[in-house]
N, C-alpha and C positions, 0 to 999 in steps of 0.2 A: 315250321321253318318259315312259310308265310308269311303269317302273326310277328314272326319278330324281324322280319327282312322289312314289314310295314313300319312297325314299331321304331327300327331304326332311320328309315331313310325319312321319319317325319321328325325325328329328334334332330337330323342332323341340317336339314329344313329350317328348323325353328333354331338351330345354331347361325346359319347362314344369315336370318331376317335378323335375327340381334345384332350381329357383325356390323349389317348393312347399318341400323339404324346406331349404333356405337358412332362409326367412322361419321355421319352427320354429325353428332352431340359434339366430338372435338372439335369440329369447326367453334364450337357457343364456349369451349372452357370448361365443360364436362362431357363425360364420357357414359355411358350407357349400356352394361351388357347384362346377358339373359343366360342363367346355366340352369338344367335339371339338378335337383338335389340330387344327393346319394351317390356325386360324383367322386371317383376316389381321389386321392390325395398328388395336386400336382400337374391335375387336368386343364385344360386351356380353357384361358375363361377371356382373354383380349389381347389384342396387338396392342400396346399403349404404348410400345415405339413407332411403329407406324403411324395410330390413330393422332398422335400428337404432334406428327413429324419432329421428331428428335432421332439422334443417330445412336446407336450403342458404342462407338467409341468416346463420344461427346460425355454421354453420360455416365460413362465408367469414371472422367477427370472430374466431373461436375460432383458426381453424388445422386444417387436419384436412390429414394425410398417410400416405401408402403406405413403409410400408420393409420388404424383402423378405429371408430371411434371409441366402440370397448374395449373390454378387456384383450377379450381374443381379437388374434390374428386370423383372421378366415385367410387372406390373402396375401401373395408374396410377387416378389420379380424375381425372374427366371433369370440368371444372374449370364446366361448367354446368346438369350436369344429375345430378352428383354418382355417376353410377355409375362402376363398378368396371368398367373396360376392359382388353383384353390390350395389353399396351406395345409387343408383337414378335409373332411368328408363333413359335410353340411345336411344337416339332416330340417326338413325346412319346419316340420312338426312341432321340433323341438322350441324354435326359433322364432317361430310366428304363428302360435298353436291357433292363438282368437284374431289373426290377421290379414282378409282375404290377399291381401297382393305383399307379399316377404321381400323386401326391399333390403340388402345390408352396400352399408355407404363406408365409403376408406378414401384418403387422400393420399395420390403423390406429389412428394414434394423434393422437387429439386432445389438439391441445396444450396451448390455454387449459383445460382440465378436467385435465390431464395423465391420461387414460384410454386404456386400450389396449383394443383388441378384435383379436381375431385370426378369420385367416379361410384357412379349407383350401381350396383348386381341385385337384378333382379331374379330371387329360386325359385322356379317353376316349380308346381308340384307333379309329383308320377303317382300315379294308383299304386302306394306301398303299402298303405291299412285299407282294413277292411271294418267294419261295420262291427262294433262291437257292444256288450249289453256289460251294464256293469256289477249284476247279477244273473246270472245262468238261471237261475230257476227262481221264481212270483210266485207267493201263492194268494189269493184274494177271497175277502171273507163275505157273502151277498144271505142275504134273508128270503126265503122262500117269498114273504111279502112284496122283494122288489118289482117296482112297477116294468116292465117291457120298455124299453128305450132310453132308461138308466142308463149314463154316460161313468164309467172309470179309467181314471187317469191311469198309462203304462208306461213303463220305465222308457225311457227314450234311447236309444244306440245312438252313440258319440262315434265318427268317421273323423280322423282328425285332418284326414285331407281335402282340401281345397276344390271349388271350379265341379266340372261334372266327375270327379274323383272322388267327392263328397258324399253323404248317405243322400238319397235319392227318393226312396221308395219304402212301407212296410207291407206285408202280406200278413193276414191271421189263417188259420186253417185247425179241423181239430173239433169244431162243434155246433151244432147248426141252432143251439141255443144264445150262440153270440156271432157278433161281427166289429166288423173293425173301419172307425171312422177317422180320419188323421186330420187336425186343426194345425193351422199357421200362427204361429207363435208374434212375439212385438217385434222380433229382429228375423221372422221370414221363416223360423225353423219349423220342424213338422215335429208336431205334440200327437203319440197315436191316444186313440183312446178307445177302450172294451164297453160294448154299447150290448144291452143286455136284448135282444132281439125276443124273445119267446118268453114265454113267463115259466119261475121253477118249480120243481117239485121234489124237495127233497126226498119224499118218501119212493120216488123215481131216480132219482142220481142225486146219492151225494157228493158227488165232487163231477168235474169237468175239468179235460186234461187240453190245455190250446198251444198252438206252437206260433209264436212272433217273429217273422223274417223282416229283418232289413238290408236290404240291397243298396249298393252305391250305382254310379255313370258311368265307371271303368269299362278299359276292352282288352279281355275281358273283365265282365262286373265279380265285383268281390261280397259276398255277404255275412250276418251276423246272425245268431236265433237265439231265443230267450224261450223256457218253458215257463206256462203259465199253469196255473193250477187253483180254480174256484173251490170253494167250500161251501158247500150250501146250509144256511142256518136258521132256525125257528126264528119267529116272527119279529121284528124290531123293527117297525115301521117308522123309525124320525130319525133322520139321520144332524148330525151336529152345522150347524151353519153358521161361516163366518161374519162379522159386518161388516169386512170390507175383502172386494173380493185381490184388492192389489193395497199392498201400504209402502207409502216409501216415506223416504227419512233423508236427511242432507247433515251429515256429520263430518270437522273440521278434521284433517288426519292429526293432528297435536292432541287431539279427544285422550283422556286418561284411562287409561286398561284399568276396564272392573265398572264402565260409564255404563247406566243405559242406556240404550237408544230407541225403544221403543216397545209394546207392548198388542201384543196379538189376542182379541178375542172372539170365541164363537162361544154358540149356545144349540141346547140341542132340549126340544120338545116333552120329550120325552121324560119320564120319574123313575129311580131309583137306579141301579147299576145301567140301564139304557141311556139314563142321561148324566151320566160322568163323563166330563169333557177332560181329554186331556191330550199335550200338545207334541207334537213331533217334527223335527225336519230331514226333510226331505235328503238322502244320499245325494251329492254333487260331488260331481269330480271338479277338483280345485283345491284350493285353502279354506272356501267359505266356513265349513265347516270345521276350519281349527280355529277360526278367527272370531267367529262370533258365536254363544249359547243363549239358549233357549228354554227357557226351564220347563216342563214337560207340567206344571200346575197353575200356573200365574199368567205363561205366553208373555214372561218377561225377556226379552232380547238384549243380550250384554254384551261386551267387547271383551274379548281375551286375550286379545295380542294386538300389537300396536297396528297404526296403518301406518301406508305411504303415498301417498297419491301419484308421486312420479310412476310406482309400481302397479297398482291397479285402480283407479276410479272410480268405479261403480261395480259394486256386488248386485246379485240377484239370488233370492233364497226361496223356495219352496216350501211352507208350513205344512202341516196338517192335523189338525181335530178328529179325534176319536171319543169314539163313544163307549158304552159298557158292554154296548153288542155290535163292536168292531165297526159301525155304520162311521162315514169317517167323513171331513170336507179337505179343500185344500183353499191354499192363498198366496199370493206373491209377494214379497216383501222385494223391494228395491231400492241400496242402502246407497246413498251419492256424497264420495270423499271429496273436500273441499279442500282447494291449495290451500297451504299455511306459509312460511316465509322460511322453511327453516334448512334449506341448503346455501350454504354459502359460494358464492362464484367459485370455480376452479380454474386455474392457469395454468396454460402446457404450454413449457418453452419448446417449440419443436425443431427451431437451427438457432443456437447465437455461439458469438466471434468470442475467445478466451483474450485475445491482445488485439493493440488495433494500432498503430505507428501515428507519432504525437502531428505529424502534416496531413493527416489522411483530410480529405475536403469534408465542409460540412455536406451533412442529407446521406454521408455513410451508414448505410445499414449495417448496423450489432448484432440485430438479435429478431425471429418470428416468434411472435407469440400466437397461443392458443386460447380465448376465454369463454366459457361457456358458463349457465346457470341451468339446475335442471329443475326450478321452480318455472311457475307461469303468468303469465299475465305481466304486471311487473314487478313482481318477486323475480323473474327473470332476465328483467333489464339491467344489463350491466351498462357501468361504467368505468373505464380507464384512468388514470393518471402516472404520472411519474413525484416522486419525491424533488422541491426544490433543490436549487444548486447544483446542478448537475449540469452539464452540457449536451445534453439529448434530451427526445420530445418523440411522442407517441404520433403515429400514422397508422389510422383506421384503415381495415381492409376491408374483403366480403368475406363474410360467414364465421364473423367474430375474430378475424384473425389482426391483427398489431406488427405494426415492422417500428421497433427503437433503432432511431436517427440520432446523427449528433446534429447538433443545432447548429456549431461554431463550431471553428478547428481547435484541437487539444495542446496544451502544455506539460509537459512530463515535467519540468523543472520546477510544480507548480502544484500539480497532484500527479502521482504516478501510480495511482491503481482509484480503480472507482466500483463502488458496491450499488450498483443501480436498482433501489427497489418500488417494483410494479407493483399501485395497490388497485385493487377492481372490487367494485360496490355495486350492489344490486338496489333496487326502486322499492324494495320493502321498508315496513316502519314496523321496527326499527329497521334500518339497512342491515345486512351482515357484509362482510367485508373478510378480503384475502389477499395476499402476499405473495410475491416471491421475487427474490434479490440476484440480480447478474454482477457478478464479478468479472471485471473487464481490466486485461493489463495496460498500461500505454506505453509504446515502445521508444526509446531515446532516436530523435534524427540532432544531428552535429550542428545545432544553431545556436551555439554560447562557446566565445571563444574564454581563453584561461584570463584569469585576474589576478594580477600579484596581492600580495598581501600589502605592501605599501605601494604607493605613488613612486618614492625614489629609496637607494640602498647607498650607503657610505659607510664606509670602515678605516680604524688604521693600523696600519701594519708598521713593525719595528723594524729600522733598517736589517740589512744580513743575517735575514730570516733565513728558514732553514730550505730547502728546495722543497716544493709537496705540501707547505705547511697551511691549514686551512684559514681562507679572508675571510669569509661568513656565505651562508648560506641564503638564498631566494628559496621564494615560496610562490605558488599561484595554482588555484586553485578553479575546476571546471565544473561548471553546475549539472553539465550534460555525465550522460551513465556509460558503465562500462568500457569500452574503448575509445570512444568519444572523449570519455573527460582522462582518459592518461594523459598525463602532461610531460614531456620531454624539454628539456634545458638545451638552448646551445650560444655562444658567443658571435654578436655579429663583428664584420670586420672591422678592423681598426688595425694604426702601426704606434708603435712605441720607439721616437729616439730612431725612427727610419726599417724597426725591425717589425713582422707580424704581431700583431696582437696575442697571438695564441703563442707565441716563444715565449710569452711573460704572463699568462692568466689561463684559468683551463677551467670547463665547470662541468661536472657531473651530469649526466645527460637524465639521470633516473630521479637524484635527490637535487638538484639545483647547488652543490656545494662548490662553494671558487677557493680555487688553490693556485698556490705562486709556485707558477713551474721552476721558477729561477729566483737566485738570493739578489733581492734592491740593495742599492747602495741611496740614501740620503742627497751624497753631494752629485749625485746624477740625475737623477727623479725622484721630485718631489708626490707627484703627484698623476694618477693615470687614473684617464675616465672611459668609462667601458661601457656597450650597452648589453643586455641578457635576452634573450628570446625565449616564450614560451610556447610550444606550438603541440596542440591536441592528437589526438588521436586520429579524427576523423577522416573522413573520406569525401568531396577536400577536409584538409585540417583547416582552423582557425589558430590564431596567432596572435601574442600581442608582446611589448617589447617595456623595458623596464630600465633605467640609467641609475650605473651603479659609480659611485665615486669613491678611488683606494687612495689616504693620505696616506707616504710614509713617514714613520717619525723618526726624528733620529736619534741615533744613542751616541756615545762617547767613545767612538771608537777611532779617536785622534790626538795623541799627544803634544800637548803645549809646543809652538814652533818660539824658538829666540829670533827674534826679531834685531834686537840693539841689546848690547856690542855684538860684535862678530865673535865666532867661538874662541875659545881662548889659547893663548900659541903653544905652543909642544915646550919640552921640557928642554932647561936652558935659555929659554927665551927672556928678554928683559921687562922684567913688569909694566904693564900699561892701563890705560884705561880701561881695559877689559880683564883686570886679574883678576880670576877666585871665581868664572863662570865654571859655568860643568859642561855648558853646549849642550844641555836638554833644553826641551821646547816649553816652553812658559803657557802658551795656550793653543787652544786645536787647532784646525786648520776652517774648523766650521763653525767656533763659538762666537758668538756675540761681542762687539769691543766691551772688555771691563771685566769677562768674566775668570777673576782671577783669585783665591783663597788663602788666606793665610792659614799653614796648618803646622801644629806643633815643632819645634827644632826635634826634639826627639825622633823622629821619626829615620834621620839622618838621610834624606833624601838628596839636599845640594846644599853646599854654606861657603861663607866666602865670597858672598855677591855682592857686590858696593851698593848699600841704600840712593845714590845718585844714580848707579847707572837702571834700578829697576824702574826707579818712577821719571826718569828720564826721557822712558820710550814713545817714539812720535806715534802720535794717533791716540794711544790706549785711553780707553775710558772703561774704566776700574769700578765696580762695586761689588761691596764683599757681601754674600748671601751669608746664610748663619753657619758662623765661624769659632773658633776658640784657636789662639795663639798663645804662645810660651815667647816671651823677652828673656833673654838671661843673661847675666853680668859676667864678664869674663872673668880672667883669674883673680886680678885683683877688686872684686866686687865684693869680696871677705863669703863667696858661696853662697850671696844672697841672690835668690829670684823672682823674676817679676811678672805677673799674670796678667792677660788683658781677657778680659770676653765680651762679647753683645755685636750689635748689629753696624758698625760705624760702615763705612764707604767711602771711597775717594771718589769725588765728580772728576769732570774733564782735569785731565792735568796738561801742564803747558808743555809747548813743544819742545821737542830736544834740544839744551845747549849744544855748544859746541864740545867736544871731548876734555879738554882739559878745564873748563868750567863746571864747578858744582851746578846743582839744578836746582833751579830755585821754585821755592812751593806758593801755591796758593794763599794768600795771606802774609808772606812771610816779613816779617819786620823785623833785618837783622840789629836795629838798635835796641829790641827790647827787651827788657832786663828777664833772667833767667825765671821760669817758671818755679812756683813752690811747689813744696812737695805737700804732702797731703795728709793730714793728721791720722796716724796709726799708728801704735806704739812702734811697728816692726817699721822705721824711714828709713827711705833711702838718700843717702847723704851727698852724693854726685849726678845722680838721673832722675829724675820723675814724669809723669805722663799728666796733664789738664784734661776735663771734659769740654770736649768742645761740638758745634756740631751747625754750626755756619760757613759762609765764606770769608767771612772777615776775619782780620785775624784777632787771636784770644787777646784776652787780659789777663793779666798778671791775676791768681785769682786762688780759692781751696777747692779742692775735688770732696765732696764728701764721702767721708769714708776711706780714702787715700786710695792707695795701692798695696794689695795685700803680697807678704811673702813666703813660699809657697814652695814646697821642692816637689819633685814629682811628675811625668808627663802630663800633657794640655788635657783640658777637655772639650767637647763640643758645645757651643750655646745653640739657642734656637729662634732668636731676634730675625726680625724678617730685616731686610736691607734697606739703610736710611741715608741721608744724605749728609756728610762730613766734608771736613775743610781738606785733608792731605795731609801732606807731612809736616812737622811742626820740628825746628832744633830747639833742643833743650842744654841745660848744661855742660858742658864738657864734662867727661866721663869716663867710666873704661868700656870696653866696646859691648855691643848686644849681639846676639844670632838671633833670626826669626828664620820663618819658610814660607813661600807661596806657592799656590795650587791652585791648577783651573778646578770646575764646578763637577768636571768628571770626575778629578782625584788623580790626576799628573800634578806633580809634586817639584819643588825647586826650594833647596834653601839660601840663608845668603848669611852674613857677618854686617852687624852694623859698625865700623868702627868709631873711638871716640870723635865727638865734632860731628856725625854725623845727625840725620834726623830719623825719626820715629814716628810711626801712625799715628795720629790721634784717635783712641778709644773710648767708648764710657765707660768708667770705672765700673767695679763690678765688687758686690759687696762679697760676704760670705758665701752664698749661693749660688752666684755669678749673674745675677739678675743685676741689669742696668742702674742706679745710681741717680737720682734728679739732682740737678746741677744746682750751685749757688748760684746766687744773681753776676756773681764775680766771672762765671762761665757764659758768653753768650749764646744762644738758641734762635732755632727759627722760629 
């Protein structure tokens, strides 16, 4: 109870001194603690909230984590009380079997701060092994001939513990023909060796039974024993001897499996089976002997499995030469692995940002890296870069670690995701070289207001449209994402004619679509101009504004008004200047002066209209667009009738006589003699029509082609409108009916009676196509 009451209050001693010198190292940026192996799982190995001064609610928001440089985890954070625990039970043997001071090294690194601290745990070792022999029983083969002080090499007991924990000491006991001398090895260790004291005598003992103790420094000490066992043998006095008693060799680890590397020889004095040499190595605990063969006739040394120099660097082998009477030597081989170039850098991202917001300032940290080489010299000098074009740039830290910066602030509308890839190249030739690529989102901030798609918007609309019916639609579009670039429509203010803007226009707030909330009229509003707003998503939104202009057009939705004479008197009334009107409206209320048509008598629209009183009317300026009219002979024209088509026109006509005065036309030269009629078989013997198509008045003159006669309702021409004289009298006759109609298709007919005057047209052949005039006819 003693013993372990000692045992512990110097363990916890030596917990204390760690502590103490720990809490110093965090002042420097590392940390420093000391644990016995064989600790179970979970046990306290630092305060590195305290040591670091960090708080544990701090770092619950922040992120704080352990990454170790191997594989394994040794170490953890106690996730409440913030210290530094062993993950596993650490066995230091295991770990650091050829390594006086077992050192394992882990980094914490806080994430929100992107900082790292690093921290050493140094395994003490405890007296857990003891001294052990890797053979239990030797046996050795000596020649009664050996000489007294003949030195033989014995198996060595391996202690894989550390410090005074370590093997210590051998004892020999068991025969007073030998003793035991122990030699210091190149690296310190104790080589025993059976040193033959007394000369033999087989025919006295042949065999000798020895017992080999090694002890370690433990408290208490732990020990190991090996039996040995001599044989004594007839006379073979030459024992085999090496030429060298150490050979070493420097071989590249890339060396190819099956290489020689070397060749061992000894020679031994001796003739016949006494001096057959032949070669053996040495039992070591290790690989050596999977790794390298020995051929047991030649002492050719060969490679059977690859090296690695990161993994171990120099071997040490043990030969030995025999003879044919067991007489044997021995030799050192020491084999030294040369770096090669053949690991390639590694990369460990150990914190980077998945998205990063398109304003974030430049010198933002993205991403810690980790790079390391496990070549040496400068096969392990790494170098950094970044791939062009990119907006970030590498910043060296300590102990190979990288923080990727942006360089400049980001554009999303511009690149909106970036594949950042880190290359790292080592100082070997050839260099080898390694990779690895951060994917980084960039997040939309609201710095792009909307664009229309044009500069300005105009449409036009039909009068007495329908309520709802759609003017056309705006566009505009936001470079910015997701909510940011939704674009929303809306009308700014304005009045129409004294009323809201929005009583007469409305626009779709999601599609930009403009609708006539109410039916226009033409003769009210011609024309309304409006502006459209577009305005983001954002938070503020952006905005911008677009001028949209609505013509409306008009349609014919006004029946010709009579102007001259006044409607015509009620029945009984005594005939007057205004007999045979109908008191329908001759033209809209919105047409254009002139726009009046002549269309078919058939139609029975209006008739009985005096040729003087239409073309009478003050103001009208007449031209007929493409027309077809029907003239027809009354009852005594014997049922002949007479066809006009094409484009003629009357210009200005003169102003209104007085009532009881006929109206006199353009041109009109009442002394000149009756117009001819116009060669066709089918003439008309009382009326005919001239081409004419000036203002002066005709000539007596032929139409070619005449005037064709024709029964049957009018048809349409298609002559665009030209310029003609008016009305022209012709012969006395018996009377005509025609019709006129504005350009909508309001309709009015009239009676021409005889004496009266008639349109002048251009004849029109069979087809009803226009007629070129003789020279008798004059032209413009």
């Amino acid at each position: 109870m003693c013993a372990a009451g000692r045992r512990r209050g110097r363990r916890e001693r030596a917990l204390l001194w760690c502590v103490l010198v720990a809490a110093w190292e965090a002042a420097w940026g590392q940390l420093r603690y000391s644990i016995p192996e064989e600790m179970p799982k979970g046990s306290f190995v630092g305060d590195v909230d305290k040591d670091l001064g960090l708080e544990l609610p701090a770092l619950r928001e922040r992120g704080l984590r352990v990454v170790s440089a191997g594989r394994t985890q040794y170490f953890s954070l106690h996730g409440k009380t913030g210290h530094l625990v062993a993950a596993e039970r650490i066995d230091r043997e295991q770990l650091c079997e050829s390594v006086q001071r077992c050192v394992l090294r882990c980094e914490v690194i806080v994430e929100g701060e992107m900082q790292v601290y690093e921290i050493e745990v140094e395994i003490t070792d405890i007296n857990d092994n003891a001294p052990d022999f890797q053979e239990a029983e030797t046996e050795l083969r000596m020649s009664e001939t050996t000489s007294p002080g003949s030195r033989f090499p014995l198996a060595r007991a391996h202690d894989p513990d550390s410090g005074a924990n370590s093997l210590q000491r051998y004892e020999l006991s068991g025969d007073e023909h030998f003793s035991l001398a122990v030699q210091a090895g190149p690296g310190g260790d104790q080589r025993p060796e059976l040193v033959l004291a007394k000369a033999l005598d087989r025919e006295k003992a042949a065999f000798h039974e020895l017992v080999l103790r090694a002890s370690d420094g433990g408290d208490p000490a732990r020990t190991g024993t090996a039996r040995i066992r001599v044989a004594v043998l007839d006379a073979n006095d030459n024992a085999p001897v090496f030429g060298q008693a150490e050979y070493t060799v420097r071989v590249p680890e890339d060396v190819p499996v099956g290489s020689t590397l070397l060749t061992v020889t000894a020679t031994d004095a001796d003739e016949g089976m006494n001096g057959l040499v032949k070669y053996s190595m040495k039992k070591t605990k290790g690989l050596a002997s999977k790794i390298f063969h020995l051929d047991a006739e030649t002492g050719v040394i060969t490679l059977v499995r690859s090296l690695d120099f990161e993994e171990t660097a120099l071997y040490e082998l043990e030969v030995e030469a025999h003879d044919g009477g067991e007489l044997f030597d021995t030799a050192k081989v020491a084999i030294t692995v040369t770096d090669v170039n053949d690991n390639a850098p590694e990369i460990s991202v150990r914190s980077a940002l998945s998205e990063i917001s398109e304003d974030a300032p430049s010198g933002t940290v993205v991403a810690l890296l980790h790079v390391q080489d496990r070549d040496s010299g400068a096969n392990g000098e790494v170098r950094c870069s970044l791939d062009g074009g990119v907006p970030f740039r590498l910043r060296s830290s300590q102990g190979g670690y990288y923080r990727v910066v942006t360089s400049r602030e980001l554009d999303r509308e511009e690149v909106a995701e970036y594949n950042v890839t880190v290359r790292a190249a080592d100082g070997g030739s050839p260099a080898l070289r390694s990779s690895a690529v951060l994917a980084l989102r960039v997040l939309d901030v609201n710095d792009n207001a909307p664009v229309f798609a044009e500069a300005r918007y105009s449409a036009r609309l039909p009068e007495n449209n329908a309520a709802g019916a759609l003017v056309l639609t705006v566009r505009a579009a936001d470079a910015d994402w997701g909510q940011n670039a939704r674009v929303r429509y809306r009308l700014s203010e304005g009045r129409v004619r004294g009323a809201p803007l929005s009583s007469y226009v409305s626009v779709q707030a999601e599609t930009g679509a403009l609708y006539a909330l109410r039916s226009f009229d033409y003769e009210e509003v011609r024309e309304v101009g409006l502006w459209v707003r577009a305005e983001d998503g954002g938070a503020p939104a952006l905005s911008s504004n677009v001028s949209v202009r609505l013509v409306i057009v008009d349609e014919n939705d006004n029946a010709p008004q009579v102007l001259y004479p006044p409607p015509a008197p009620g029945p009984g009334a005594g005939a007057g200047a205004g007999a045979g009107w109908a008191g329908v409206e001759l033209a809209p209320r919105s047409a254009e002066p002139g726009a009046l048509v002549l269309l078919a008598a058939g139609s029975g629209a209006l008739r009985g209209v005096p040729a003087s009183h239409f073309v009478g009317i003050d103001g009208v300026r007449a031209f007929l667009r493409s027309y077809s009219h029907e003239v027809s002979l009354t009852a005594d024209s014997r049922k002949s009738q007479l066809r006009l088509s094409g484009g003629s026109c009357c210009d200005t006509l003169p102003a209104r006589p007085p009532p009881d005065e006929p109206a006199p036309l353009l041109g009109e030269d009442p002394a000149a003699a009756p117009v001819s009629s116009c060669a066709r078989t089918s003439r008309l013997r009382d009326a005919s029509l001239c081409c004419c198509s000036g203002l002066a008045a005709p000539r007596p003159g032929r139409c070619r082609g005449g005037v064709r006669s024709q029964a049957g309702s009018a048809s349409r021409g298609n002559a665009p409108a030209a310029a003609a004289s008016g009305w022209r009298e012709g012969s006395v006759g018996p009377g005509l009916s025609a019709t006129a109609a504005a350009g909508g298709g309001t309709r009015a007919d009239f009676a021409v009676p005889p004496g009266q005057v008639l349109p002048h047209s251009p004849c029109a052949g069979p087809g009803g196509d226009a007629l070129p005039t003789e020279p008798s006819c004059p032209h413009m």
